[in-house]
C-alpha positions in Angstrom: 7.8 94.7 112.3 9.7 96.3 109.6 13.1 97.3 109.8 12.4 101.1 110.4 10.1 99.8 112.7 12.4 98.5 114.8 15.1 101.2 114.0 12.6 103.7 115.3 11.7 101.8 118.7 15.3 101.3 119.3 15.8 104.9 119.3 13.3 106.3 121.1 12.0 103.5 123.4 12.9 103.6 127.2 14.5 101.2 130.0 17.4 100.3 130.1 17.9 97.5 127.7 16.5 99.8 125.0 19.1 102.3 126.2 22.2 99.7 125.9 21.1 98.8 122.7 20.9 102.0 121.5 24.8 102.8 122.7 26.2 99.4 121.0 24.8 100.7 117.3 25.5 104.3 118.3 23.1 107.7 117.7 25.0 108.6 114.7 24.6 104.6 112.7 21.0 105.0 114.2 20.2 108.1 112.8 21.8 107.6 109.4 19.9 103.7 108.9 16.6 105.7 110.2 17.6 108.5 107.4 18.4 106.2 105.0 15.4 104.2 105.2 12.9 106.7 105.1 13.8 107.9 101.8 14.5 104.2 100.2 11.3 104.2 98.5 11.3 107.4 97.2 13.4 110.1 94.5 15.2 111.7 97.1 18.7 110.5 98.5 20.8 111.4 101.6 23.0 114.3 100.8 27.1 113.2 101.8 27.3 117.2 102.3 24.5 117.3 104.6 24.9 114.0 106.9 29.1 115.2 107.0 27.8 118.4 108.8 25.6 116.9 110.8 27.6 114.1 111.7 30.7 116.9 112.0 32.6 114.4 109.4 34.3 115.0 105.9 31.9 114.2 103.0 33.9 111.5 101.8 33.5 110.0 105.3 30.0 110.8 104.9 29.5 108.8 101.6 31.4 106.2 102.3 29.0 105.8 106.0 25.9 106.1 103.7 26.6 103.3 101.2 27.8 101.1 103.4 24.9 101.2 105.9 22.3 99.3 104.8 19.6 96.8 105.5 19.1 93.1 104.8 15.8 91.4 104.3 14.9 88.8 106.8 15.7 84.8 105.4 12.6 82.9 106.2 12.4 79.4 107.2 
């Protein structure tokens, strides 16, 4: 499963695990690692303008959220 994979059940699966889960990381980190990795292998970045007004936050806050929200790739043993 890759990480938007699991980024994506998280926030729309159901029961009540799923649910907790998905208060602990929060809508607004969810949404933002979904955005961000949808457009990670591609020419287009998230706009600080655009996720501020969406996440009702000052664009600085905005660009600092977006770079340092990121993604790790798994260590295999």
């Amino acid at each position: 499963m890759t990480p938007f994979e699991k980024l994506y059940a998280l926030a729309t699966g159901p029961g009540p695990v799923v649910e907790r889960a998905r208060e602990m990381i929060g809508e607004d980190n969810l949404a933002l690692m979904l955005a961000k990795y949808a457009l990670s292998e591609t020419t287009e970045s998230l706009s600080a303008t655009r996720v501020g007004e969406v996440l009702d936050i000052k664009r600085q806050s905005a660009d600092e959220k977006i770079s340092k929200i990121g993604f790790k790739e798994a260590v295999k043993y």
